[in-house]
C-alpha positions as CSV (number, residue, x, y, z in Angstrom):
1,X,103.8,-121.5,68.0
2,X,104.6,-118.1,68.6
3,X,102.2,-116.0,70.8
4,X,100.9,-112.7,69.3
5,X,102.6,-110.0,70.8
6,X,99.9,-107.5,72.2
7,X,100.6,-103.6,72.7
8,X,99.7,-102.1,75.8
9,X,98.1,-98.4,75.2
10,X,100.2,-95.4,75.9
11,X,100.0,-94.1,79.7
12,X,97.8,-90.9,79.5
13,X,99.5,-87.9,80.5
14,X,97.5,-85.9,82.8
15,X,99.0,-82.6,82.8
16,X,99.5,-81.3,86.5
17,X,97.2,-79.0,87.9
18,X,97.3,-76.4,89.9
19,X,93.7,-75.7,91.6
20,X,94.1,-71.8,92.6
21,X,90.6,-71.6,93.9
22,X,91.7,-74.2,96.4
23,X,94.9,-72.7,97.5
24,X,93.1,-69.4,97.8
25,X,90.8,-70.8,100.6
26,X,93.5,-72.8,102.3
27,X,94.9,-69.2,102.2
28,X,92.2,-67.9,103.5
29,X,91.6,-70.1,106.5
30,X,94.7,-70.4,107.9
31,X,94.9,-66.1,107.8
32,X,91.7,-66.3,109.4
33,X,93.0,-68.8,112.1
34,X,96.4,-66.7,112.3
35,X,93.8,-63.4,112.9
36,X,91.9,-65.2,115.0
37,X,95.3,-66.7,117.5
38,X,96.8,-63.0,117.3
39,X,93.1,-62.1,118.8
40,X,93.3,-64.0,121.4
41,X,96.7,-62.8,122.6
42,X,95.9,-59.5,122.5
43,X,92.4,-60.3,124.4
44,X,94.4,-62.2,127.1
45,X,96.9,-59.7,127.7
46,X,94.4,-56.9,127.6
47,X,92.1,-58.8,130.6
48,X,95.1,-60.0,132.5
49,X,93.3,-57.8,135.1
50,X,90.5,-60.1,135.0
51,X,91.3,-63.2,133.1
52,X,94.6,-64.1,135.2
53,X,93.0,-64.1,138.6
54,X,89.8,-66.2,136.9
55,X,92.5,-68.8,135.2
56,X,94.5,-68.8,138.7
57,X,91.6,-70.0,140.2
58,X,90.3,-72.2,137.6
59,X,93.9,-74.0,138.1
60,X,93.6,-74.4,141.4
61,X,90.4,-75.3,141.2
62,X,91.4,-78.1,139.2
63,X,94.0,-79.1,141.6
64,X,91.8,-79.2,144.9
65,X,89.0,-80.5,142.9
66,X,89.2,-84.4,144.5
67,X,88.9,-82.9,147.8
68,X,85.6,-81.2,146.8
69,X,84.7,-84.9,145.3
70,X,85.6,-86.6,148.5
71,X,83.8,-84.8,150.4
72,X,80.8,-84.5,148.2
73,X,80.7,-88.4,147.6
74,X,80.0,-88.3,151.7
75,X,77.4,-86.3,151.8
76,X,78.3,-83.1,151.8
77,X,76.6,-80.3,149.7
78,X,78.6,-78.8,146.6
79,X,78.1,-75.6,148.5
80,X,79.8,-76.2,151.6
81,X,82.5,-78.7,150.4
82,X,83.3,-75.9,147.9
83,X,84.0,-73.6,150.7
84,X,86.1,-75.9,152.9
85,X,88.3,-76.0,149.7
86,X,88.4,-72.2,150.0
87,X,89.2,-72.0,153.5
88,X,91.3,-74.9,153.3
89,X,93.4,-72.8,150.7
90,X,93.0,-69.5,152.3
91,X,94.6,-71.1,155.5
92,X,97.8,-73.1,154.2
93,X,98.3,-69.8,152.2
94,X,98.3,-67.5,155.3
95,X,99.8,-69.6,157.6
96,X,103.0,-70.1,155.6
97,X,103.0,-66.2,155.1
98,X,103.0,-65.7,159.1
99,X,105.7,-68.4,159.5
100,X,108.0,-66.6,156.8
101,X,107.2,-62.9,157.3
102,X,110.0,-62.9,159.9
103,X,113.2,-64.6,158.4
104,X,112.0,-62.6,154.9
105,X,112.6,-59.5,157.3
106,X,116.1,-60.4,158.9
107,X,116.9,-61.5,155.1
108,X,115.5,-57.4,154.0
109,X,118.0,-55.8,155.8
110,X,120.8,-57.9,154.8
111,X,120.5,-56.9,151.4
112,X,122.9,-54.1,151.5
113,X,125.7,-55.8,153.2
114,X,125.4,-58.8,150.4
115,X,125.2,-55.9,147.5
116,X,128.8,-54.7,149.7
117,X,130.4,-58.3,149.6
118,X,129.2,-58.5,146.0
119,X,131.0,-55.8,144.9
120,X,134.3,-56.7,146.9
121,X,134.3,-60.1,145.1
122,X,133.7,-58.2,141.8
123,X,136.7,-56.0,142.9
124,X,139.2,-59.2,142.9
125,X,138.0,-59.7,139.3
126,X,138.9,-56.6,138.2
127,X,141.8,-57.4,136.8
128,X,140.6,-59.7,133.8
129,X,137.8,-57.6,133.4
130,X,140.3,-54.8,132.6
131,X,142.6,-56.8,130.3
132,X,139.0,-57.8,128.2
133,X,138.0,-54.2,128.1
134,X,141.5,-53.0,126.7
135,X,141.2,-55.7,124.3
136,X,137.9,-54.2,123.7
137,X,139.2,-50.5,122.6
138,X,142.3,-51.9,120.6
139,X,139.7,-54.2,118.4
140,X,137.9,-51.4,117.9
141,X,140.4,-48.9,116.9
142,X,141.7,-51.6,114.7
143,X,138.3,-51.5,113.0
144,X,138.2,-48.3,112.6
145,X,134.9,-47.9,115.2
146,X,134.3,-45.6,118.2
147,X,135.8,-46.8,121.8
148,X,133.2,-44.6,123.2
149,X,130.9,-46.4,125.4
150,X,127.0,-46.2,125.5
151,X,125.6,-44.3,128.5
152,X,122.2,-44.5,129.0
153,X,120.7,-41.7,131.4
154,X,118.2,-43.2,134.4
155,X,115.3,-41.2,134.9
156,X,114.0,-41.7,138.6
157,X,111.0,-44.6,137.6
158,X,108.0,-43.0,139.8
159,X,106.7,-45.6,142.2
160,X,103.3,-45.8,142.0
161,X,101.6,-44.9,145.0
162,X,100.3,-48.1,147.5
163,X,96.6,-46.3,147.8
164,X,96.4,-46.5,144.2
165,X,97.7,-50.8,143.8
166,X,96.3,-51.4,147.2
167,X,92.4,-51.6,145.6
168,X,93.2,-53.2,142.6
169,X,94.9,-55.9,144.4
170,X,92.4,-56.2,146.6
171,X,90.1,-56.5,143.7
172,X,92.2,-59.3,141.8
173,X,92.3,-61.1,145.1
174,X,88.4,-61.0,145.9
175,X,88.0,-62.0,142.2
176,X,90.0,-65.2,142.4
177,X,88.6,-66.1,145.6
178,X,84.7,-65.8,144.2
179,X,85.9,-68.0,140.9
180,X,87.9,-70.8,142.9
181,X,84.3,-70.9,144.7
182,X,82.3,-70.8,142.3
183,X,84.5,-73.0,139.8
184,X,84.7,-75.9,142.7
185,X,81.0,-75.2,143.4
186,X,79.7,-75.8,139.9
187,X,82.3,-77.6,138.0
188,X,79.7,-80.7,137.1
189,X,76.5,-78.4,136.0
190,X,79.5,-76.9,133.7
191,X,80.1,-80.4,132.4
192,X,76.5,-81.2,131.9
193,X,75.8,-78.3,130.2
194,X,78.3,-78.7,127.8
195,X,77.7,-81.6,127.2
196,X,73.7,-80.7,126.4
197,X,75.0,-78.7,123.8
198,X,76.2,-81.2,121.4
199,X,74.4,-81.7,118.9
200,X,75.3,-85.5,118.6
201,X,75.9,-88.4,120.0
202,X,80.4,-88.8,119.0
203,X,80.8,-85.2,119.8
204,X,79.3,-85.6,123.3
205,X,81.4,-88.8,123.8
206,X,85.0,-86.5,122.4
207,X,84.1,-83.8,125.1
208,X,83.2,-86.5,128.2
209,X,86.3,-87.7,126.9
210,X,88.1,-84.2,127.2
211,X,86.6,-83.1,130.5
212,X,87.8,-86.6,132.1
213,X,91.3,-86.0,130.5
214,X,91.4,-82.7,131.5
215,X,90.8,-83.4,135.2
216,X,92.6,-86.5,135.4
217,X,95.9,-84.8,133.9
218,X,95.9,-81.4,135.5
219,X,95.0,-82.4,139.3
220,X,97.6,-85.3,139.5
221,X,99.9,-83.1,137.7
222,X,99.6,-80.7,140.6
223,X,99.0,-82.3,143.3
224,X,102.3,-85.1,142.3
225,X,104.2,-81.8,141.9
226,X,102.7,-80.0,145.2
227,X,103.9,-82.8,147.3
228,X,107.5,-82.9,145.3
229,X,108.2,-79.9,145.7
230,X,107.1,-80.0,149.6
231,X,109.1,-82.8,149.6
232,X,111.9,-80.5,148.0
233,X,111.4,-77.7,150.2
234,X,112.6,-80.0,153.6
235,X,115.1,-81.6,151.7
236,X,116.5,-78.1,150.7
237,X,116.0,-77.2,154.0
238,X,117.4,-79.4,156.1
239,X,120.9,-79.7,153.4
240,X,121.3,-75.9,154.3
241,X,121.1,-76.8,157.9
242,X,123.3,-79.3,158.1
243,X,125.9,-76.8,156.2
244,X,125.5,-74.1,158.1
245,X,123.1,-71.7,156.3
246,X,120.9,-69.0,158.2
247,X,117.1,-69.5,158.0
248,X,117.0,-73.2,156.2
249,X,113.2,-72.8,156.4
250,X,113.1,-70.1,154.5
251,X,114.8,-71.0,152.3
252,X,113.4,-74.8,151.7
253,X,110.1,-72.8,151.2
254,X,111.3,-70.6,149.0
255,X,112.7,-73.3,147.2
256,X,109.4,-75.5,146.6
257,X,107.4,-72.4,145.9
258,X,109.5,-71.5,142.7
259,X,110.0,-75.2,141.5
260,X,106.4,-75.1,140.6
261,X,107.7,-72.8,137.7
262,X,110.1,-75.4,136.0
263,X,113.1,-74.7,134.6
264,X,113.3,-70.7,135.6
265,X,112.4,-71.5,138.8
266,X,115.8,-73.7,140.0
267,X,117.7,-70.6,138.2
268,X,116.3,-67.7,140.1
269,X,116.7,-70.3,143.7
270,X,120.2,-70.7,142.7
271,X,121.1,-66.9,142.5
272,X,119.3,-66.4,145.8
273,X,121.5,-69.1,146.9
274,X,124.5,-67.5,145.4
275,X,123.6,-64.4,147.3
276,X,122.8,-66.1,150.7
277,X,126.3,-67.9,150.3
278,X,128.3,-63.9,149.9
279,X,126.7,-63.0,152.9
280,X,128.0,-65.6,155.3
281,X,131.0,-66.7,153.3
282,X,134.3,-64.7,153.3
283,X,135.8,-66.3,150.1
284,X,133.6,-67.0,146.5
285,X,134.6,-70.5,147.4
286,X,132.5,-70.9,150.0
287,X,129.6,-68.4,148.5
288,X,129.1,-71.2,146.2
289,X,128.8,-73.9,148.6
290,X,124.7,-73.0,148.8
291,X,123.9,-72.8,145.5
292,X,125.8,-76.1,144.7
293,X,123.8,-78.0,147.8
294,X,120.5,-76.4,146.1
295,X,121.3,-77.8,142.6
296,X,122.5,-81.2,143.8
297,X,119.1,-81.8,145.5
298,X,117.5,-80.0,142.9
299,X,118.7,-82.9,140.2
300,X,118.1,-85.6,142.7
301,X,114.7,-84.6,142.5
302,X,114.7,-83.5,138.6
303,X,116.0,-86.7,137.4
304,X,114.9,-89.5,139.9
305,X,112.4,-88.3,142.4
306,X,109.7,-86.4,139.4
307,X,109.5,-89.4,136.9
308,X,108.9,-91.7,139.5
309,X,106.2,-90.4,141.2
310,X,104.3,-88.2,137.6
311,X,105.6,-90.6,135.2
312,X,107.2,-90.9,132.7
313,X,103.8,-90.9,130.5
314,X,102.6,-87.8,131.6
315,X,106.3,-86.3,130.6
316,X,105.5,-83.3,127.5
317,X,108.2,-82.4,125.1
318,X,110.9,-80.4,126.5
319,X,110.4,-77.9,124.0
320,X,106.8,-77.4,124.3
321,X,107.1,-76.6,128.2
322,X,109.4,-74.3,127.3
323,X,107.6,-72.5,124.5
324,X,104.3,-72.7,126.6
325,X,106.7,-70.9,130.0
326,X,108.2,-68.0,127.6
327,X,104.7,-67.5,126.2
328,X,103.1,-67.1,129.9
329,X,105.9,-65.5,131.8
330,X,105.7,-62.8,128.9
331,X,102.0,-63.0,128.9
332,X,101.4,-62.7,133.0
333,X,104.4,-62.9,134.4
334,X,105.2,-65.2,137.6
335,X,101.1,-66.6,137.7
336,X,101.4,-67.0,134.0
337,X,104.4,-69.1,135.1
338,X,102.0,-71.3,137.3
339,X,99.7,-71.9,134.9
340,X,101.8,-72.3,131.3
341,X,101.9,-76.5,132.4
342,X,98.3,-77.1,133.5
343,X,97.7,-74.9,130.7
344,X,99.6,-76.7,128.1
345,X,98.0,-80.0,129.9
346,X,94.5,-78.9,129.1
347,X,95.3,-78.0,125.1
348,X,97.3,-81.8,125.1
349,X,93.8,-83.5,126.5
350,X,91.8,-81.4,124.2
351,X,94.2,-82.3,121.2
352,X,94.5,-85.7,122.0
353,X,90.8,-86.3,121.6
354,X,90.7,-84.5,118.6
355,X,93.5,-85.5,116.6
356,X,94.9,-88.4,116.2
357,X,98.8,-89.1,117.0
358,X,98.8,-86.6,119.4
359,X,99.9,-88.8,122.2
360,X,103.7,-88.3,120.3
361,X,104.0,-84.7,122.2
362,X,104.2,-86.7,125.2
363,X,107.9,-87.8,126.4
364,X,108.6,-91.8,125.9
């Protein structure tokens, strides 16, 4: 028997739609957010005078905060444990000025004898940088353009005078001591307050959540990377002994001070390198004999020594460490360079507790 054959109805055809009242306040809110990030650039570069002092010392504050704890969780007042962390910071700071005032002295007054060995070693090039120029001028008369070149006329820059920068350094160094106090003094009544804001129960669990993040990334970041790049600093230090170079202190100090600015950092320590090596070598051979010890223990410790001791869990993505560093350099300048990582540590914690997936900006 054969089975009746039954017709399935036509598929309705829902024309598309296009909701414009929607896309208009999609629009809208992400102009508004746009407004409101362009806002806050032009606030934080308008304050640097007072913000980048106040976020130097919040970062620190952040890094010595588990010495404030330990002490505290003996019996120590918030108060006083707050200012041990000052004068514990006040001290390491001065005493590695005093013990590198004198070599950055002697180094001072080589600078025009390097500038003099530069310039023979340019000399020697001369040559190829002659034949390059020619070729220069006959591609350009080829193309029918003007060989001339482009002089632009220096006008002697004014140097401000010290009485004027002398008070407002003084000021930005008074401020950052008072908010690395008071930040270490009164970082838990901060939490506490913050978290008697919210208005419920989740939200006061997502922002416990962030301020444990926060801490827990930041200070182990810092203080993992303070005691690499001392670590660094001896290693650099003692390599330039052992090879002859003048002032391996120095220059091992210098060395861990501007790792703590990644990737620029090993640059500028390798031109300084470069110039140390003109001024004792007599060939551009052995010039480069510094900067080449510098970079080999510099990737010892990039590639081995950091992921071993951070992590490779606490690794960000290359290129948002190096977005976050040419958006603070430009923003503040060598402190802006401190900060971009903690800084870009604290928006990750904040982030990762807000949106899910986040943990992918992290490196494998």
């Amino acid at each position: 028997m054969k089975k009746p054959e039954t017709k399935l109805p036509p598929i309705a055809r829902v024309p598309l739609r296009v909701d414009i009242d929607v896309l208009l306040g999609r629009a809208s809110s992400a102009a508004v957010i746009l407004l409101g990030v362009i806002g806050a650039i032009f606030a934080l570069h308008a304050g640097a005078f007072i913000l980048m002092p106040v976020a130097l010392a919040v970062t620190v504050g952040l890094m010595l905060g588990p010495v404030a704890t330990w002490l505290e969780r003996r019996g120590t007042p918030s108060w006083l444990s707050s200012a041990a962390v000052v004068l514990l910071f006040v001290v390491v700071v001065c005493l590695l000025a005093i013990a590198l005032m004198g070599p950055l002295s002697f180094w001072a007054g080589e600078l025009p004898r390097i500038w003099n060995r530069l310039q023979i070693h340019l000399a020697e090039l001369r040559g190829p940088i002659n034949a390059l120029k020619n070729l220069q001028e006959e591609m350009g008369s080829l193309m029918g353009g003007s060989t001339s070149t482009l002089k632009v006329e220096q006008e002697g820059a004014g140097v401000e005078d010290v009485a004027v920068l002398a008070p407002a350094l003084v000021a930005q160094m008074l401020l950052f001591m008072a908010s690395l106090y008071f930040f270490v003094a009164t970082r838990n009544d901060i939490r506490l307050t913050l978290l008697r804001i919210c208005v419920n129960r989740r939200l006061r669990w997502r922002v416990a959540h962030i301020f444990r993040d926060v801490e827990t990334l930041v200070s182990r970041y810092l203080l993992s990377i303070t005691a690499i790049n001392v670590g660094l600093g001896a290693a650099v230090a003692l390599v330039l002994w052992l090879i002859g170079v003048p002032s391996p202190l120095l220059w091992g100090a210098l060395a861990g001070l501007l790792n703590f600015v990644i990737y620029i950092g090993p640059v500028v320590m390798a031109v300084i390198m470069f110039a140390v090596g003109l001024s004792i070598g007599s060939t551009i051979t052995d010039s480069i004999l510094p900067p080449l010890a510098y970079l080999g223990v510099n990737l010892i410790e990039a590639q081995f020594v950091t992921p071993m001791v951070i992590g490779r869990t606490m690794t960000l993505n290359p290129f948002l460490v190096l977005l976050a560093l040419a958006f603070w350099i430009w923003l503040w300048g060598p402190i802006g360079g401190f900060i971009a990582i903690p800084a870009l540590l604290i928006v990750f914690a904040i982030a990762r507790n807000i949106l899910p997936g986040m943990n992918g900006l992290a490196g494998r």
